[in-house]
C-alpha positions in Angstrom: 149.9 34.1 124.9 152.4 36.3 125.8 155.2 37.1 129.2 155.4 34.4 132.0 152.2 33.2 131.5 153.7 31.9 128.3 156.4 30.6 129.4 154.7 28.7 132.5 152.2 26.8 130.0 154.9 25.9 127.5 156.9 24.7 130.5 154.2 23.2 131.9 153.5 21.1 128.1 157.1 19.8 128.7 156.4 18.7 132.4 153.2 17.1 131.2 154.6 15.0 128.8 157.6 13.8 130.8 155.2 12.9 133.7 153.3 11.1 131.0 156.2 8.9 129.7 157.0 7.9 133.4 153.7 6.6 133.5 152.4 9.2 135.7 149.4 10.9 133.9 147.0 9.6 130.9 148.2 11.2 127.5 145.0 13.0 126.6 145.6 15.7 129.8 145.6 19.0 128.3 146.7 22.5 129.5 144.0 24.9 129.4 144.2 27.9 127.6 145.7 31.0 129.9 143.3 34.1 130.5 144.8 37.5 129.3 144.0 40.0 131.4 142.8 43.6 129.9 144.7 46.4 130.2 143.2 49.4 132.9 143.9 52.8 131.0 146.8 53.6 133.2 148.8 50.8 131.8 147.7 50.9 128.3 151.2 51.5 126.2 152.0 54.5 124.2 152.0 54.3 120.4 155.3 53.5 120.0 155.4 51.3 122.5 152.4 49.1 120.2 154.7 49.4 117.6 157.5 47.2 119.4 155.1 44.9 120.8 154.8 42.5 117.8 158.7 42.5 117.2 158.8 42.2 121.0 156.6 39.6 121.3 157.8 37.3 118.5 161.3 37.3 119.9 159.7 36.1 123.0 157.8 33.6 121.8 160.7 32.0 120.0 162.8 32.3 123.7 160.0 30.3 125.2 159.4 27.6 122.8 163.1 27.0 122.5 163.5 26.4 126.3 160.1 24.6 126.8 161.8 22.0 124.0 164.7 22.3 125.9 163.5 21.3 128.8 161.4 18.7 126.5 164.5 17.0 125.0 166.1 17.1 128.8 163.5 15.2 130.3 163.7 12.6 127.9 167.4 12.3 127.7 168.0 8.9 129.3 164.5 7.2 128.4 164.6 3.7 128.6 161.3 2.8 127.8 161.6 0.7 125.0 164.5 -2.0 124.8 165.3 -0.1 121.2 166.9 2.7 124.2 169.7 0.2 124.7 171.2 0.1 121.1 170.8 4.1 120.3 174.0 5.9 119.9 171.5 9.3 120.3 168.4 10.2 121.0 167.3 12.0 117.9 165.4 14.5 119.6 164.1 17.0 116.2 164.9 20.3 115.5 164.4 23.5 113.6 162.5 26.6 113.7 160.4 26.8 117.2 157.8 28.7 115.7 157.4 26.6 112.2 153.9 27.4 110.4 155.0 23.8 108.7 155.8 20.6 110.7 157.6 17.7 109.4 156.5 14.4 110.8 158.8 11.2 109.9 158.9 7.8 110.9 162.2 6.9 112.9 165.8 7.8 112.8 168.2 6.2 110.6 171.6 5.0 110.5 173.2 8.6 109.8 170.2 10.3 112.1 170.8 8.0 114.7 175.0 8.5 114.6 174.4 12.1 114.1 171.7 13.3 116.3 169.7 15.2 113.6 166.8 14.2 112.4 166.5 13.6 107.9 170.7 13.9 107.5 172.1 11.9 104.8 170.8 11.2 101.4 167.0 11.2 102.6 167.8 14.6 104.3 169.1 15.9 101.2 166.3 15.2 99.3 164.0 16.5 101.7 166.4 19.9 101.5 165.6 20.1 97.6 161.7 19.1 98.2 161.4 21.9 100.5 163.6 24.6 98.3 161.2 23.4 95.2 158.2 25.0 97.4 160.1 28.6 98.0 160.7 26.8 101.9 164.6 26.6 103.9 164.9 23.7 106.4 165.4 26.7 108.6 161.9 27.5 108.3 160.4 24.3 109.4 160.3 21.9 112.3 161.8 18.2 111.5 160.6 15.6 114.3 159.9 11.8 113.6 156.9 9.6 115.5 160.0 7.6 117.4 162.9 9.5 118.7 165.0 6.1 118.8 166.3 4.0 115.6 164.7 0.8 115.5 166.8 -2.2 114.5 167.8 -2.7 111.0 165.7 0.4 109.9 162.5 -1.9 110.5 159.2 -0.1 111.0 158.7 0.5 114.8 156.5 -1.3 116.7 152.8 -0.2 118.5 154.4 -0.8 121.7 157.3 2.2 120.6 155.1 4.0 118.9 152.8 4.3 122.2 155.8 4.8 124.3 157.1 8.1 122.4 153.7 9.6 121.5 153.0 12.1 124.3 156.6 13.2 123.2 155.6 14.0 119.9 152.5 15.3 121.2 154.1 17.5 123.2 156.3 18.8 120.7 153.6 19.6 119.0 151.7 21.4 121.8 154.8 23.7 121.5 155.4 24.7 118.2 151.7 25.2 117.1 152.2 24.2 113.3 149.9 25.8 111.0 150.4 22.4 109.0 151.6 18.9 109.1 153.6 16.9 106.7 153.7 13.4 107.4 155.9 11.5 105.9 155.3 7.6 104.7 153.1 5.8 105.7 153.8 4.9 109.9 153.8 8.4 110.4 150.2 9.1 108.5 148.9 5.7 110.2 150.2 7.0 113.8 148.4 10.4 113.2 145.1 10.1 111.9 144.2 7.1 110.0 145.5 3.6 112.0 145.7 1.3 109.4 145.7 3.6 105.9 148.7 4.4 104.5 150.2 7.1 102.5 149.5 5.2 99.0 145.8 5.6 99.6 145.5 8.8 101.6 148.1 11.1 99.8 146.3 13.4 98.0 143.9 14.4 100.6 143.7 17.3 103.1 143.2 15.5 106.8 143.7 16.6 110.4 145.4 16.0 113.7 144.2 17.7 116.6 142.5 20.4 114.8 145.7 21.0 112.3 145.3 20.4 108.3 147.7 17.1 107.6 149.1 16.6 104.3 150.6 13.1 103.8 153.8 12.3 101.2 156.1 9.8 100.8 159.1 9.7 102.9 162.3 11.0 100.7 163.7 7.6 101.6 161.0 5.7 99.6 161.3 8.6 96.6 165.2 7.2 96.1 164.5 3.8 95.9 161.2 4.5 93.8 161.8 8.0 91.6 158.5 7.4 89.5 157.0 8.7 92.6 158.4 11.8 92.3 156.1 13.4 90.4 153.0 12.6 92.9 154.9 13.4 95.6 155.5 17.3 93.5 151.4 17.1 93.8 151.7 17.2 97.9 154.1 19.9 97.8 151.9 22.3 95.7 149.1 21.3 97.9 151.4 22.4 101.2 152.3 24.9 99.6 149.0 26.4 98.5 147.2 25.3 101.8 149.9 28.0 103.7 149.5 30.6 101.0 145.8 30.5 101.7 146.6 30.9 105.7 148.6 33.6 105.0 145.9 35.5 102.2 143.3 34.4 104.9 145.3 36.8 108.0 145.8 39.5 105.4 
């Protein structure tokens, strides 16, 4: 999708989900693919003009992603659904690269994410920094979001009732950005995605998939400072992310 067709449907993604959150539509709705008209002869572009396009086009994309999550975070700004709302300094919305190939999915923000805005900051955030650089992959390069956008008491897991309430946000988020792959990382976010009740102790290892798009679960950085030993199976499930987008990318060529 390209122009203001675009730009309406990833607005409109934004829309959906905040009408969703106020209770206002069922989560499943889904916006339907826009047509693309051909081009008549008389306004086929010149050669040069091709050239440009995918520059062009890419430079657009990024423009609309970044204001349909704009207009994402906005919407959700003062959400008050869950009584965790009350005791947030910030709503840690996510960030990074609109138009990630890889997508980072986490469980909640923590003390530093929660005083800081950011999703992964502090110690966990650093080790996420090096797990990434290990793979030939910048935080730049990726998108960072976590299942809840509010930090839960104590650092406790959140509950269904939280996880349900912030879902057609992280839906939505995902509707945008169009990863080529998911991460997830520990076990509530592989549980929230795909499995229910499994965590990431029995299904790391394993290729899975949300919504048509391959899922590889690891252990949340968090989990790999208080238990190191891990480390080395959780090196296993970056060579598998990293060979899986290798293979997308031989695959286009």
């Amino acid at each position: 999708m390209s122009g203001l067709n675009a730009a309406q449907e990833l607005h409109e993604i934004a829309l959906l989900a905040g009408a969703w959150l106020r209770g206002e539509v069922p989560p499943a709705t889904q916006i339907p693919p826009t047509a693309q008209e051909p081009a008549t002869a008389a306004s086929r572009p010149s050669q040069t003009t091709q050239d440009q396009q995918p520059v062009q086009q890419s430079a657009d994309m990024i423009g609309e992603r970044t204001r349909a999550l704009e207009s994402l975070r906005l919407s959700f700004s003062d959400c008050r659904r869950c009584a965790i709302a009350a005791q947030r300094h910030t709503l840690v919305f996510g960030q990074g690269n609109p138009q990630a190939r890889l997508m980072l999915i986490g469980e909640g923000p923590g003390e530093q994410e929660d005083l800081h805005g950011i999703a992964f900051c502090g110690p966990s955030g650093e080790l996420l920094t090096k797990m990434l650089a290990a793979i030939q992959i910048s935080r730049e390069e990726v998108y960072i979001a976590n299942i809840i956008k509010c930090r839960p008491p104590q650092n406790r897991n959140p509950l269904p009732e939280e996880v349900a309430n912030c879902r057609g946000y992280l839906d939505a988020q995902i509707d945008i950005i169009k990863p080529a792959l998911i991460a997830t990382l520990g076990s509530v976010a592989i549980k929230t995605l795909v499995s229910g009740t499994e965590g990431v102790m029995r299904l790391r290892g394993q290729t899975l998939s949300y919504r048509g798009i391959p899922v590889v679960p690891t252990f949340h950085p968090s989990f790999l400072l208080r238990e190191p030993s891990r480390k080395r199976d959780a090196w296993e499930d970056l060579k598998r992310i990293r060979g899986i987008l290798d293979s997308q990318t031989d695959a286009l060529r």
